[in-house]
C-alpha angles and dihedrals in degrees: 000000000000128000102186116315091336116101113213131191125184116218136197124227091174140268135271127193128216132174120295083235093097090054112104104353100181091047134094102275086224087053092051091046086044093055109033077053091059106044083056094253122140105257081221107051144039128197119215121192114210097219124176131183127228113207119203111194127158105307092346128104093184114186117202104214130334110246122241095280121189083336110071121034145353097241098045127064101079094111095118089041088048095053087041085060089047087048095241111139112228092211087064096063109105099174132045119184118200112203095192139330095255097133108249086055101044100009086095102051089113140040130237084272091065085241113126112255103223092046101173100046138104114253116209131180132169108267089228087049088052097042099046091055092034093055114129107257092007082138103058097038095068133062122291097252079051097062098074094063097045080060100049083049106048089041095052094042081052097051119142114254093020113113121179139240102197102210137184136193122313092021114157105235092182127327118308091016124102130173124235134205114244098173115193115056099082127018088243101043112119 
């Protein structure tokens, strides 16, 4: 679809599915099942697509998040695939944008060679998103089945031949691209 003169193409990298538990947490238990029930939705399971956007605008080529890769689940990590079916060439992205280092956004920086997939582009991350995961002890200051994903964080954000650009908000990406700060997902999201 276009929005102006960008080009955008929403990719797949897969889905995973959890437990419908962590669906409407401030709400009555017996309301979330109702209406999950009624909207034709399992009262067990959710199923979550891990969907990312590629911008084309002018001379970028700008990626929003990486998947999971390898690294997640068995059923993500089919975002390259995924652009090769759309006909977009990996090699020709010159920006990735990394939202926040939940796994299924940051989990694929990187390839099963431990090289980062999108080798020439420009990496960039909020400096509070950074800041929050890269904060000396994070991992043992949250609860063990926290810890995991501290890990998978700290060790993509760390990935050889990825250099980052710490952005904020309001920061130019390429021409015509701006981020915008969503606060709320992940401790660290600005």
């Amino acid at each position: 679809f276009s929005l102006g003169d960008a080009r955008m193409t929403v990719l797949s990298d897969g889905y995973f599915s959890l437990p419908t538990s962590g669906i409407g947490v401030n709400a009555d238990p017996e309301d979330v099942r109702a209406f999950l029930l009624r909207h034709f939705l399992s009262p067990d399971q959710g199923h979550s697509h891990t969907n990312h956007l590629y911008v084309e605008l002018g001379d970028a080529r700008v990626l929003v998040d990486v998947g999971s890769g390898s690294r997640f689940f068995d059923t993500t990590g089919r975002l390259v695939a995924n652009m090769a079916a759309a006909g977009l060439d990996p090699a020709g992205i010159t920006h990735v944008v990394i939202t926040h280092a939940h796994p299924d956004h940051i989990w694929g920086i990187r390839d099963d060679f431990d090289e980062p997939i999108f080798p020439d582009a420009t990496y960039i991350i909020s400096s509070d998103e950074y800041d929050y995961w890269m904060q000396d002890g994070l991992v043992d200051a949250v609860e063990p089945e926290e810890q995991q994903f501290v890990l998978g964080a700290v060790n993509s954000i760390n990935a050889e031949g990825v250099d980052w650009v710490l952005a904020s908000d309001g920061y130019e990406v390429a021409p015509g691209i701006w981020l915008v700060a969503t606060p709320g997902h992940s401790p660290g999201l600005h």
